[in-house]
N, C-alpha and C positions, 0 to 999 in steps of 0.2 A: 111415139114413133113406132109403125111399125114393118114386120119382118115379112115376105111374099106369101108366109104360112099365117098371116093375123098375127101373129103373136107380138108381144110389146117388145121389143128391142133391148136389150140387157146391158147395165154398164157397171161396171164394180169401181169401189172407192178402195183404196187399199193401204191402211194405215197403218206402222206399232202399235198405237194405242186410242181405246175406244176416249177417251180425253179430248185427245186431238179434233174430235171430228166432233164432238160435244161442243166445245168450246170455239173451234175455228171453223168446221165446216156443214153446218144444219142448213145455212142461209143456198148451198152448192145443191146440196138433196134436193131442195124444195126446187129448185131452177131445173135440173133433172126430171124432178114426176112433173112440173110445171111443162117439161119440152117430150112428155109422153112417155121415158124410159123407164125398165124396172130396175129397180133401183138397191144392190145389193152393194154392202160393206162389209168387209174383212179385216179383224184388228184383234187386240188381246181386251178381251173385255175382262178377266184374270186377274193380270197382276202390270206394273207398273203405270198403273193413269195416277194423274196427277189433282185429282181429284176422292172424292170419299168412295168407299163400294155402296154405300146406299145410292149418291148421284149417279155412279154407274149402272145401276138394277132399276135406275128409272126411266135414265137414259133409253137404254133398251128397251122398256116398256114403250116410251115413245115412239122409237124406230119400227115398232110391230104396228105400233094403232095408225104409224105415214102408210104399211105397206113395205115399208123397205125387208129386205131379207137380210139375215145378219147368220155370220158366219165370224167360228173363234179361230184367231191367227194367229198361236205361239212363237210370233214375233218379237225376237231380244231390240232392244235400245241399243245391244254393244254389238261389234261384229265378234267380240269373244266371251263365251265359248264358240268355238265353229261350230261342234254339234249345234248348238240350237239355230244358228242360220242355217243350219243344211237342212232341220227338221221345221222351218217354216218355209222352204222354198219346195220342198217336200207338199204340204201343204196346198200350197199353190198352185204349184204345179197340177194336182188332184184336182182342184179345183175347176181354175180353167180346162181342165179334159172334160170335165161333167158340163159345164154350163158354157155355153153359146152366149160369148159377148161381144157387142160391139167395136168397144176398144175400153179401156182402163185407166183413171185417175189415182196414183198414187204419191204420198206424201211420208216425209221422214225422210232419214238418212238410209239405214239398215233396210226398213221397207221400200225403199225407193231402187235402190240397190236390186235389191231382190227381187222384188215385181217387174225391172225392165230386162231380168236375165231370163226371165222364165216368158213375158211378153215376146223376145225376141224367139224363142223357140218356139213360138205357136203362132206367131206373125199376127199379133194382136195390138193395135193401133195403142198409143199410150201417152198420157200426160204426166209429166211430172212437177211438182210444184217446191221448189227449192226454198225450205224456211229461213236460210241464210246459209250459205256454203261453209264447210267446216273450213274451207282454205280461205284466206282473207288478209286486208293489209294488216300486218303484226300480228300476226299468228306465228304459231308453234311450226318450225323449221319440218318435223316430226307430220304436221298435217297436210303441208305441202308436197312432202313424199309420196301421203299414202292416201290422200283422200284426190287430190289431185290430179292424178293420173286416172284413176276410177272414174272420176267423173267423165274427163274428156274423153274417154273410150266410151260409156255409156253412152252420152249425147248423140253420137252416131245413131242410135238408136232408140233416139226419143223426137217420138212426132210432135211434140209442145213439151217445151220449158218455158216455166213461168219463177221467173223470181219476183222477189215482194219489195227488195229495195233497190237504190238505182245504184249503189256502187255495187252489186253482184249484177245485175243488167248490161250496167257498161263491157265488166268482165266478160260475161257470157259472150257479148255481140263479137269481142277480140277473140278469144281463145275457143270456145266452145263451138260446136258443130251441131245444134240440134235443126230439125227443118224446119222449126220456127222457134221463136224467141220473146217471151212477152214480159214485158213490167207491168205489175198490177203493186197498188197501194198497200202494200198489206192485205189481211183477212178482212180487211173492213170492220167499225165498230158501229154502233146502235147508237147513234151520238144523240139522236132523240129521248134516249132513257135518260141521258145526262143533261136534258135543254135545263137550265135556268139555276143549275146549282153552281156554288163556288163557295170552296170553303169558308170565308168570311161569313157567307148569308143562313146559313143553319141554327136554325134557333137556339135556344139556350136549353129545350126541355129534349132537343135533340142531342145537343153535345153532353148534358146533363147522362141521359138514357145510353148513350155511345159510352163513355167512361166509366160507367157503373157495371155494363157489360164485360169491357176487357180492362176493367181494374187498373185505372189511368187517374191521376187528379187532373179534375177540370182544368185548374190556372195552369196548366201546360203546355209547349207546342211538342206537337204529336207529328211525329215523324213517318213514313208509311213506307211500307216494301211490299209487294204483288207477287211471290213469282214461288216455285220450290222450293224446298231446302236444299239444294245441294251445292256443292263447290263453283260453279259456272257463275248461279245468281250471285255470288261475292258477297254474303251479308255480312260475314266475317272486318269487313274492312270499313262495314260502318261503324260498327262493335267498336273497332279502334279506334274510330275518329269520335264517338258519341267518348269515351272513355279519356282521351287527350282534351274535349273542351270541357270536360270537369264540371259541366251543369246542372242541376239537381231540377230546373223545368223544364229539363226535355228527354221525353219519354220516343221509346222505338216500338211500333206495331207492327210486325213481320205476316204478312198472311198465306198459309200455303202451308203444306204437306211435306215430308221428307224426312231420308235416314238420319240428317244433321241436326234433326230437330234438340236432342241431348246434349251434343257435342256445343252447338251454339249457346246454351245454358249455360252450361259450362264454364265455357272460356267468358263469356260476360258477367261471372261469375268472380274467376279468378282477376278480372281488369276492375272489380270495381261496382260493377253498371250493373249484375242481376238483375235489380231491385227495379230498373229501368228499361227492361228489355220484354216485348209482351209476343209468346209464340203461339195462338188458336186456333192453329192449325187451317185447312180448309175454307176458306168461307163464302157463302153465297148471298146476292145483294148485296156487291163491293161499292154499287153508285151510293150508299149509303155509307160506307166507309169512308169512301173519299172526301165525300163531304163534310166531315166529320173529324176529319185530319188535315193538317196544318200546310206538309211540304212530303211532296214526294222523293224518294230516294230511288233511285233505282244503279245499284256497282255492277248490272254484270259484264261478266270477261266477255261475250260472244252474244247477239241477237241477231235475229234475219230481221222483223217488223215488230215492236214489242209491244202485243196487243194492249199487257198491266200501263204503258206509259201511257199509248192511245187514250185510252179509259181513263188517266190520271188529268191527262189534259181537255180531256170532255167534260171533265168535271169541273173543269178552273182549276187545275191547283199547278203552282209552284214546282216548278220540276229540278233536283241536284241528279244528273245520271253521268257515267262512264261516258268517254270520249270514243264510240266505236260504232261501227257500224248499223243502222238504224239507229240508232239515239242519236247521231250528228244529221239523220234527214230530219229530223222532227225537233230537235230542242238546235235553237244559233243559240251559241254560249252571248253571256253578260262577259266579257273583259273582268277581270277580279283583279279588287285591289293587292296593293300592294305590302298591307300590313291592318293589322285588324283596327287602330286608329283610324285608320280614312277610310274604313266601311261605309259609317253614314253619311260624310261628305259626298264619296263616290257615288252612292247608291241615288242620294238628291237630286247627281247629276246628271243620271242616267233618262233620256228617252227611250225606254224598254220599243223592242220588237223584237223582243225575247220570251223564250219562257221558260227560263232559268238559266242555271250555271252549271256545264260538264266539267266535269276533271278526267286526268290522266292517270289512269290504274298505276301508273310507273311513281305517281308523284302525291302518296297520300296526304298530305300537304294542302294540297288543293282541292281535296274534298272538306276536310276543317276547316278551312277557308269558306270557302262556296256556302257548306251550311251552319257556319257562323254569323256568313253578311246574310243571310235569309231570315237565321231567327231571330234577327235585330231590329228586321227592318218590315211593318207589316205594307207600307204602302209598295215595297218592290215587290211582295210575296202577290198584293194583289192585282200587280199590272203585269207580272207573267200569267198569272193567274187568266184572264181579260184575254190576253194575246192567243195563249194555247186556245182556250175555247172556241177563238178567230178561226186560228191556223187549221186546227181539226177536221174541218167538212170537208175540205179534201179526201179526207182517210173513210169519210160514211161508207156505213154498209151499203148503199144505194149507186154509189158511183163505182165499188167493186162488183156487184152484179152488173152493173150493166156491163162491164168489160169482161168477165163471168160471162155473162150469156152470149155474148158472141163470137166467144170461144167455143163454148159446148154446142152451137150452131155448126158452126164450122167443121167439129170433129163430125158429126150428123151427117156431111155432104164427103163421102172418101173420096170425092176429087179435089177438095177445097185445099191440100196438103201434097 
């Protein structure tokens, strides 16, 4: 696109963290220089991504050889300290005065925040893409205070809201005031990287090769987690439940980064389980992970769309998650029996169009449960397995662009809003 001067039309992405836009939005850029704009991102390429600093130094490498312009945005994840939100609004502020844009795609909490107070002083059109609301059903009394009211003052002043699940959609449509309103699926996943795997099918020089790597014995089931280390993903609560069924063939693979990483040693330490607990921080080619492990776990307290489960169930696997928002659009719970004797009666009787079993944070009970009837039973683990795979294409990357690009059309025509 361009401007009455030739020039290419300008659009900034505006993120916390250079992570974010790695991992969930490359497929948005490309849609972007694909519809002619120049294409500039702003984020902390520094310090909190959730990913290694070598994938970030590469990252960026790539973002120069797209063309994209990348600008460093000492953007906090917390709104405290206040200094550092005043010195990346600061930032921004600076920024938008030097470059002529179109209008502005921002994402996060804090940056989202931030980006539409400084957009409203320069009258610069803005999306905003809500990874799941800090306010939500059974949330913290505390969030509802203070994130709550932020928002619906904000929306006033957001020319697209886009949430990724349908119980923050429903909300937004009731309460919220943006001039438009969109449900899209999630970030979308690559479900072609995962055609034809399921963990049963992985050969034996593969699961051989997997175990030898993160120091797991073969005859085990292998339990999996995707996500950081920190308090939110909840890995703490599987720690408890893997330590209460007392079984010496099932091992836990935690994949990801974070200050918990010691603290969780730790405490799996003092229950027992160390010895069963595998932390390798990082890792990249998780479709090979997945395949390779047994049942996915996913406890946490809070998701908007959770791309780690997406992935888990592209892959066929067996999904135990948290009973909360985004894990109840993507996993319909299995009914759990009633006592660990009628697991295998239960499970025989089951015509699955499931792909696994949720529990209640409130009721750890029902996660020992949940993945006690999974590691028992291989033919339930492989007809969730079967179903997720099903269920999935809905969530492709390809049905998100397209509702993607008819957005970023849209914003293209400033009458369209």
């Amino acid at each position: 696109m361009k401007r009455e001067d030739g020039a290419a039309k300008k659009v900034l992405m505006a993120v916390s963290v250079a992570s974010m836009i790695d991992q969930f939005n490359m497929p948005n850029i490309r849609l972007l220089s694909e519809l002619g704009y120049e294409v500039h991102v702003m984020c902390n390429f520094m310090e909190g991504n959730t990913c290694s600093d070598q994938r970030i130094r590469e990252f960026r490498k790539t973002l120069n050889g797209m063309g994209v312009v990348c600008h460093q945005w000492d953007c906090p994840r917390s709104i405290v300290p206040a200094g550092k939100c005043l010195r990346a609004y600061r930032q921004l502020w600076k920024l938008t005065g030097q470059e002529r844009y179109e209008w502005i795609h921002c994402q996060s909490p804090v940056g989202g925040v931030l980006a539409r107070l400084v957009m409203r002083r320069r009258g610069i059109r803005v999306i905003y893409t809500a990874h799941g609301f800090h306010f939500y059903r059974g949330a913290p009394l505390k969030n509802w205070l203070l994130y709550y009211p932020i928002e619906r003052l904000l929306a006033y002043w957001t020319d697209v809201l886009i949430t990724v699940n349908k119980e923050d959609y429903c909300f937004a449509k009731r309460k919220l005031r943006a001039s438009k309103i969109y449900y899209i699926p999630g970030v979308g996943i690559d479900t072609a990287m995962f055609a034809g795997l399921q963990p049963q099918c992985a050969g034996k020089s593969a699961r051989k090769q997997f175990c030898r790597k993160y120091q797991i014995p073969q005859d085990v089931i292998v339990l999996l987690s995707v996500g950081e280390l920190n308090r939110g993903k909840n890995h703490r609560m599987v720690i408890d439940a893997l330590a209460a069924l007392d079984r010496q063939d099932v091992h836990y693979l935690i994949c990801g980064k974070g200050k918990l990483r010691r603290e969780l040693q730790q405490y799996a330490y003092r229950l027992g389980v160390g010895d069963y607990i595998h932390l390798p921080g990082y890792q990249e080619h998780v479709e090979w992970i997945y395949q390779n492990a047994d049942i996915f776990v996913f406890p946490s307290v809070r998701e908007g769309m959770p791309v780690a489960l997406m992935e888990a169930m592209a892959a066929g696997m067996p999904c135990v998650v948290s009973d909360i928002r985004g894990n109840r659009e993507l996993i319909q719970d299995i009914a759990a029996p009633a006592d660990h004797m009628r697991i295998s009666a239960a499970a025989a009787m089951i015509n699955t169009k499931s792909g696994g079993i949720r529990f209640s944070l409130k009721q750890p009970w029902q996660l020992r449960q949940g993945l006690a009837r999974m590691i028992v039973d291989d033919r339930l683990r492989q007809a969730c397995g079967r179903h997720n795979q099903e269920k999935i294409g809905k969530y492709d990357q390809a049905v998100v662009q397209r509702k993607m690009w008819k957005i970023y059309q849209k914003m293209g025509d400033r009458n369209a809003f």
